[in-house]
Backbone as JSON, one array per atom type, in Angstrom:
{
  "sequence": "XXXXXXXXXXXXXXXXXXXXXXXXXXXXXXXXXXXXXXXXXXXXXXXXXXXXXXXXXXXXXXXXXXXXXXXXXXXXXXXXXXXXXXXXXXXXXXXXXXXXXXXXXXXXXXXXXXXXXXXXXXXXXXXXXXXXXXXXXXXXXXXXXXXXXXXXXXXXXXXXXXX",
  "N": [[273.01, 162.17, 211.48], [272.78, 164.54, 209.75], [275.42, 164.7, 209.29], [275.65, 162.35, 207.42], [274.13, 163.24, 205.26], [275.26, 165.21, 204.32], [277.11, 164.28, 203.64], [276.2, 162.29, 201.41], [275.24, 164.26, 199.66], [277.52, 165.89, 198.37], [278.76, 163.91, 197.66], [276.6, 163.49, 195.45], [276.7, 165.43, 194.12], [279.3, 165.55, 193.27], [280.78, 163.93, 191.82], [280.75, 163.22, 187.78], [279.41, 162.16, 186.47], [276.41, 160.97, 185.31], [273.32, 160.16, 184.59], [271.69, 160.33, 181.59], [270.28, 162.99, 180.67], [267.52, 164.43, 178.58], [268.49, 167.92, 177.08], [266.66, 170.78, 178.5], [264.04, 172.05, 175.89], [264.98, 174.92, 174.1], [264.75, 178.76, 172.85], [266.62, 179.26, 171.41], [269.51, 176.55, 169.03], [270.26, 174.61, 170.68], [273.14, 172.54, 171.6], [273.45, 169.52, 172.96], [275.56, 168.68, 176.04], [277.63, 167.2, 177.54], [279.62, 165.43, 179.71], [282.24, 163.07, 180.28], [283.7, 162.57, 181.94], [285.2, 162.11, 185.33], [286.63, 163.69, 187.83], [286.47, 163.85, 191.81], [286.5, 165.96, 194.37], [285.99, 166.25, 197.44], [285.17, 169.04, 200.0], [284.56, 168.62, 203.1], [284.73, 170.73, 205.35], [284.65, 173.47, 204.39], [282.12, 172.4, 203.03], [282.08, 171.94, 199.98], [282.45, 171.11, 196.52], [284.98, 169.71, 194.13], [284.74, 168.52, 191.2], [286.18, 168.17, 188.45], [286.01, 167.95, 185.17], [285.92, 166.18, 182.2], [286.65, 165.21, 179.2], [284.64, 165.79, 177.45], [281.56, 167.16, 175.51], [280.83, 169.18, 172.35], [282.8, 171.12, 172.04], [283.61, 173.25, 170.88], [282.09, 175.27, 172.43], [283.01, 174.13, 175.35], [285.19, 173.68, 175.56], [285.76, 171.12, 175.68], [286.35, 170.41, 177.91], [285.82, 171.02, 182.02], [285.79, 172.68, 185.32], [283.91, 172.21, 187.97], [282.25, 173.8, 190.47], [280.61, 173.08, 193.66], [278.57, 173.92, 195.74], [277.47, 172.71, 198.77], [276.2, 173.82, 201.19], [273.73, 174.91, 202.21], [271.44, 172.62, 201.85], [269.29, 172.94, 201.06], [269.2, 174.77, 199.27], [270.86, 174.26, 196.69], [273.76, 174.81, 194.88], [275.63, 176.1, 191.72], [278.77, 176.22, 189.98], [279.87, 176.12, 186.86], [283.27, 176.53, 185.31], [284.22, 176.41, 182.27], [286.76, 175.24, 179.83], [288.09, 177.88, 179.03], [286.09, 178.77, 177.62], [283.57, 180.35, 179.0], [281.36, 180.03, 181.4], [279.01, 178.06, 183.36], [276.44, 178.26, 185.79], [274.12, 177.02, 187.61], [271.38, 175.58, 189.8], [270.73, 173.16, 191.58], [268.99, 170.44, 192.81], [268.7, 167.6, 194.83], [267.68, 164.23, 194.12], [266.61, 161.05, 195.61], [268.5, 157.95, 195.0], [267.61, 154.74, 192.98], [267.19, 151.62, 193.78], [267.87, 149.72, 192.54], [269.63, 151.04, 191.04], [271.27, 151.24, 193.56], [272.31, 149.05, 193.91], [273.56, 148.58, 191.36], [275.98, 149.82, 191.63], [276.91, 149.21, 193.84], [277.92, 146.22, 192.92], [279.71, 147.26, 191.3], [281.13, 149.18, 192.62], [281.45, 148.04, 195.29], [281.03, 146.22, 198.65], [278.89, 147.82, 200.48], [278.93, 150.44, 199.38], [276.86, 153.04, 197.94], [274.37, 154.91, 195.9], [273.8, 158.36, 194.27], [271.49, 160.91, 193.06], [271.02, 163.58, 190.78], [269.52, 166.31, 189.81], [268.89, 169.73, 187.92], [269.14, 172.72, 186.84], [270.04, 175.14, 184.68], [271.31, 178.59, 185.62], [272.13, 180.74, 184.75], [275.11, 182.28, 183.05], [277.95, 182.35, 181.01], [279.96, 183.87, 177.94], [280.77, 181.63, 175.13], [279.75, 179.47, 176.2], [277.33, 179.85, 177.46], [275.78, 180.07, 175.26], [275.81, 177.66, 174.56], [274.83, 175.95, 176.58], [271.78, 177.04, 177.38], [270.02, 179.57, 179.7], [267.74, 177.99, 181.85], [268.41, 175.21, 180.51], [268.78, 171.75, 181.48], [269.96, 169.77, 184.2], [271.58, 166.82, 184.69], [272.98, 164.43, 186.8], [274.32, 160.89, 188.28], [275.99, 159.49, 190.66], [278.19, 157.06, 191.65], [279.09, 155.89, 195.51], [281.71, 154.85, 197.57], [281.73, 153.12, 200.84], [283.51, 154.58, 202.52], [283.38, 157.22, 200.74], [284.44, 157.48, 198.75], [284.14, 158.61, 195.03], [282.64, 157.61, 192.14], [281.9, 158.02, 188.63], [278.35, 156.75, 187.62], [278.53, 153.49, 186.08], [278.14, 153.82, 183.02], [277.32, 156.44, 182.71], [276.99, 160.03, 182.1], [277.74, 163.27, 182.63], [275.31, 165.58, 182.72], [274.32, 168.3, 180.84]],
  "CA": [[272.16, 162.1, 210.32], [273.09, 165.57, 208.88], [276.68, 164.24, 208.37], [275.21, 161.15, 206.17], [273.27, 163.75, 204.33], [276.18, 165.8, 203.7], [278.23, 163.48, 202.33], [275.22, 161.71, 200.32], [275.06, 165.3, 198.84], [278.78, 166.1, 198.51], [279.03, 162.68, 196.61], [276.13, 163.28, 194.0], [276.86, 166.41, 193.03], [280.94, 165.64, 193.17], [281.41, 163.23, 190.23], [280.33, 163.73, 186.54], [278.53, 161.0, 185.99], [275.29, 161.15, 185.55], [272.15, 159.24, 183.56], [271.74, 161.11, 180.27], [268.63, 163.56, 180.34], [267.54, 165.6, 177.31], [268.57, 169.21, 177.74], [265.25, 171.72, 177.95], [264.21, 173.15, 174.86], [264.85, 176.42, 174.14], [264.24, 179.51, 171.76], [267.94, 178.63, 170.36], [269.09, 175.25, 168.95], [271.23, 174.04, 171.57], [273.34, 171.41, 171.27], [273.65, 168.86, 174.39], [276.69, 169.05, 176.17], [277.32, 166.25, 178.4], [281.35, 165.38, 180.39], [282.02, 161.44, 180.35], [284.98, 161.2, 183.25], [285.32, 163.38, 186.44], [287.88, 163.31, 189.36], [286.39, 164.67, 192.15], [287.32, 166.24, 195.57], [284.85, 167.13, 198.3], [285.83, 169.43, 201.46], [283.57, 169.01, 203.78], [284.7, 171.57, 206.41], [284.21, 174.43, 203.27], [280.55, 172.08, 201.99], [281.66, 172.4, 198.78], [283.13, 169.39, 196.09], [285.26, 170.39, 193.4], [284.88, 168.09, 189.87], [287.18, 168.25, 187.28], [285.2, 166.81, 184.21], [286.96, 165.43, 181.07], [285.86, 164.28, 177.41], [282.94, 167.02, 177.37], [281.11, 167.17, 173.82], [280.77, 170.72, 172.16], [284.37, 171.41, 172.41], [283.89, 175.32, 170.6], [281.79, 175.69, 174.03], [283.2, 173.69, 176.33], [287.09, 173.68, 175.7], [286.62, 169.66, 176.12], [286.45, 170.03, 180.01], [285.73, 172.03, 182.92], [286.0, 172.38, 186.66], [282.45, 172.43, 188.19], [282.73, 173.5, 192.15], [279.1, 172.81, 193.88], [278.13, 174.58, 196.94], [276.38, 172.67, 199.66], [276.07, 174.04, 202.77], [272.14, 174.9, 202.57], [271.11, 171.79, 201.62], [268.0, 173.36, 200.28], [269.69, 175.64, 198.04], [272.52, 173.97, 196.62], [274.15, 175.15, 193.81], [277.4, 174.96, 191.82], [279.78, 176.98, 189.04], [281.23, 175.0, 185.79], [284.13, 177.27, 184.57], [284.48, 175.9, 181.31], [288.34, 175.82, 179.02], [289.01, 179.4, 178.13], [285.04, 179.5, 176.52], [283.15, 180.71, 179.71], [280.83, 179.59, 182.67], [277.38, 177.94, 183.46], [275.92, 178.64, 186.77], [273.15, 175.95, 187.87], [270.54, 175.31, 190.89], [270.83, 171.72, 191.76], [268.75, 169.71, 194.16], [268.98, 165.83, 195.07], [267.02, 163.25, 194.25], [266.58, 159.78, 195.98], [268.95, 156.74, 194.04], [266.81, 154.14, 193.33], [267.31, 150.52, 194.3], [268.2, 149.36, 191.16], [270.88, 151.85, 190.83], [272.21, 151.36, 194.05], [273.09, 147.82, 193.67], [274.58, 148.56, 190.71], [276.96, 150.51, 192.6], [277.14, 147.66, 195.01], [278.31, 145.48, 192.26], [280.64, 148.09, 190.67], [282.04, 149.85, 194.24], [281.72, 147.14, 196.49], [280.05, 146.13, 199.29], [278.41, 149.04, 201.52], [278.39, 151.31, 198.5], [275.25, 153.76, 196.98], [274.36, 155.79, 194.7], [273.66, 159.56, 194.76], [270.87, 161.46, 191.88], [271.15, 165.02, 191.39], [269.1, 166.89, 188.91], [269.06, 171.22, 188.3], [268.24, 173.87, 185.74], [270.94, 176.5, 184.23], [270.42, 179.63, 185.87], [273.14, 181.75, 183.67], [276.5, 181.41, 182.16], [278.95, 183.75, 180.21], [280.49, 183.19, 176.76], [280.63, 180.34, 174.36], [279.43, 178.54, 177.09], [275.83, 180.08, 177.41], [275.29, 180.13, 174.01], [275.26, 176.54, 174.57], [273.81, 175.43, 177.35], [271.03, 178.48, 177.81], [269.88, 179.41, 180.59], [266.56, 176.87, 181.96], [268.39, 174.16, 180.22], [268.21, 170.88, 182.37], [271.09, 169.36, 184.31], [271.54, 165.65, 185.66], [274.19, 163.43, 187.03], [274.0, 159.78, 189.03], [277.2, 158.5, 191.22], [278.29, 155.63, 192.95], [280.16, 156.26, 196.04], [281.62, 153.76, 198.16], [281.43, 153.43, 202.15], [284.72, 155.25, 202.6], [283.2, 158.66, 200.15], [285.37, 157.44, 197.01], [283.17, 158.69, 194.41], [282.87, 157.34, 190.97], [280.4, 157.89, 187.89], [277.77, 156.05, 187.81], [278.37, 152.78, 185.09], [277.78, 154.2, 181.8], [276.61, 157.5, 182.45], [278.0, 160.9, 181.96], [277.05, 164.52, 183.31], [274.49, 166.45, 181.06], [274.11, 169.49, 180.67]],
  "C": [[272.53, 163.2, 209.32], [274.46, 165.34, 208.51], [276.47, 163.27, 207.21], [274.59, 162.35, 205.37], [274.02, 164.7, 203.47], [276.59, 165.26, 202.81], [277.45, 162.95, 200.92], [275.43, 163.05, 199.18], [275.93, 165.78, 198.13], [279.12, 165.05, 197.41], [278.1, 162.83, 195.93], [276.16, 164.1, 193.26], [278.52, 166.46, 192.35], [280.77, 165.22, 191.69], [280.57, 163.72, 188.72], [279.83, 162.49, 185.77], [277.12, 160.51, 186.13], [274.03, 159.93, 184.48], [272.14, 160.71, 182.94], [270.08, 161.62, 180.17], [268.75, 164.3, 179.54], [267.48, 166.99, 178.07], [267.05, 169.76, 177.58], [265.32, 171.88, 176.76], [263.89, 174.8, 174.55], [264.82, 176.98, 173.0], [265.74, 179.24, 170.67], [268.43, 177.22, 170.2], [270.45, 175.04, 169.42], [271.88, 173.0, 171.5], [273.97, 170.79, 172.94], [274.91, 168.86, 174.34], [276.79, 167.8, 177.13], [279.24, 165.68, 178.51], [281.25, 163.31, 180.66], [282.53, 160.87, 181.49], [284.51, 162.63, 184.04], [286.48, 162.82, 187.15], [287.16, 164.51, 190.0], [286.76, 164.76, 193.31], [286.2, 167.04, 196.38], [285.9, 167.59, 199.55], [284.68, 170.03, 202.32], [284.11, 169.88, 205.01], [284.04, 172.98, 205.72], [282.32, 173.75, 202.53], [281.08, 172.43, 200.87], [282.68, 170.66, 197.93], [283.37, 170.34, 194.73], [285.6, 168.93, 192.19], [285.25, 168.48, 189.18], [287.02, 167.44, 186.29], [286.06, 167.26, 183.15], [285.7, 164.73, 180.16], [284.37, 164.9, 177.39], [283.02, 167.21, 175.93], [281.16, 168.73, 173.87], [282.16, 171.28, 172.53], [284.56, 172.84, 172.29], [283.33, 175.42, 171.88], [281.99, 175.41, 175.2], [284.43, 173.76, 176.9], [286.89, 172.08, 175.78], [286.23, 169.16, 177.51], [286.29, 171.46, 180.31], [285.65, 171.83, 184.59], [284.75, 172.95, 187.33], [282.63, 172.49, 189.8], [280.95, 173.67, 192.51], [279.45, 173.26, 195.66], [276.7, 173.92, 197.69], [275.82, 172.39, 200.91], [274.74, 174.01, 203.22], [272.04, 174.06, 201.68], [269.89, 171.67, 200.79], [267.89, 174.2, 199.16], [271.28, 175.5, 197.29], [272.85, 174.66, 194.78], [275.63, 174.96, 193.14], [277.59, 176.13, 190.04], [280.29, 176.06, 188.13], [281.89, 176.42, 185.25], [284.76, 176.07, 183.35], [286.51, 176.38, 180.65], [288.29, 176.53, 178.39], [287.39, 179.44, 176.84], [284.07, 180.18, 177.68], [282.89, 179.72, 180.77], [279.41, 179.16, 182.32], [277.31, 178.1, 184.76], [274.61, 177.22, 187.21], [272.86, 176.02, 189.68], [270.51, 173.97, 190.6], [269.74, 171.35, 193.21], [268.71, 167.97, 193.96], [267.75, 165.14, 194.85], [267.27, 161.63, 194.58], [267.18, 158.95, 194.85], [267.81, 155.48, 194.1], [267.37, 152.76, 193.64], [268.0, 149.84, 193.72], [269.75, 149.79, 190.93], [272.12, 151.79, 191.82], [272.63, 149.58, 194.22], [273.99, 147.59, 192.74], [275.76, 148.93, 190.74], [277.51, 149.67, 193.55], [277.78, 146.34, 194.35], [279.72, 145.78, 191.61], [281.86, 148.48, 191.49], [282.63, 149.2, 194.8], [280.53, 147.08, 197.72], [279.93, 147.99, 200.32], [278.4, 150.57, 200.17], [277.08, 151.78, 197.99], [275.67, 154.64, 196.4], [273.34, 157.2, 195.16], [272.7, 160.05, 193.46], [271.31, 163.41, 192.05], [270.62, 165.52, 189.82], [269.41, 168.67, 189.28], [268.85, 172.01, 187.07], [268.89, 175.08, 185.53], [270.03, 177.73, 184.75], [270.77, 181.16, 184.96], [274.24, 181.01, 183.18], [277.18, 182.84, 181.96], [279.46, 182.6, 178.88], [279.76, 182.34, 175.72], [279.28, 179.4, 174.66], [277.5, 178.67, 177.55], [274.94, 179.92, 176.5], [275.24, 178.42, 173.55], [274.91, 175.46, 175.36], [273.11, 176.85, 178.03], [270.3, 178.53, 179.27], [268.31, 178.95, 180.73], [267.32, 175.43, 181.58], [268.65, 172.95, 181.63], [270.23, 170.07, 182.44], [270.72, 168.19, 185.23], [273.17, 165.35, 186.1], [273.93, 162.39, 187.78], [275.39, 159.47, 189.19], [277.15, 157.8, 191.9], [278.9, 156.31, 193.99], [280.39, 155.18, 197.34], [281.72, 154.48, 200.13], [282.75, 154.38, 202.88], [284.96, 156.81, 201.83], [284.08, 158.85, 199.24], [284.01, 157.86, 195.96], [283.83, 158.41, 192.8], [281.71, 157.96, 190.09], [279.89, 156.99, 187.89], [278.15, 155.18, 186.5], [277.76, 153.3, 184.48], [277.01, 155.33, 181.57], [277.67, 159.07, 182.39], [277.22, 162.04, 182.33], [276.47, 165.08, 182.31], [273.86, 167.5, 181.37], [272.9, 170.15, 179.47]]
}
């Protein structure tokens, strides 16, 4: 059971594909930041999954892209690093939420058979740079992936990671 829960976890925080939530608002006027593609790579002996997101808005703060590694060994405290292109870092607390039914058929349609879908919401905890100055810290982080019965992980149809 704790291996299924791994991987479930491993796969929703991996990819960069997420449903599109409005960032918090904060005392500065932030502009949403949100990555459209990913490639990602989990190693589960290390718990950790290393995404490599692509076509990220806010380009002065983002560089474009960044490589987001997610830490989750305590399952209860997962967390995760975006090193942004040559403008800084965000930092984020992530925890999982249940895919819903809906979502995971669409994944089942998309994937294939025996495929689901993974939620993963979280809440900037810092940063450095560019990169803080535009996604501050509180702001609100999602993502939603498919991943098939074999731990291929995709984004979810038509969604993108948001920051």
């Amino acid at each position: 059971m704790r291996s299924r829960s791994i991987r479930l976890f491993a796969v929703a925080i991996a990819a960069g594909s997420l449903i599109a939530v409005p960032l918090a608002e904060s005392g500065s006027a932030a502009t949403p930041v949100s990555c459209a593609a990913a490639k990602t790579v989990n190693n589960l002996k290390t718990f950790t999954n290393t995404a490599t997101m692509s076509k990220c808005t806010n380009v002065p703060a983002t560089g474009g892209k960044g490589v987001m590694v997610t830490n989750f060994k305590n399952l209860k405290k997962i967390t995760a690093k975006v090193t942004w292109n040559k403008t800084g870092t965000t930092t984020l607390a992530i925890t999982q939420k249940k895919a819903t039914s809906a979502q995971i058929a669409k994944c089942v349609k998309t994937v294939g058979k025996g495929a689901s879908a993974a939620s993963s919401t979280g809440t900037v905890t810092g940063g450095t740079g560019k990169a803080l100055k535009a996604i501050p810290k509180g702001s609100k982080f999602s993502e939603t992936v498919c991943y098939s019965s074999k731990s291929v992980v995709t984004l979810y149809p038509g969604s993108k990671i948001v920051f």
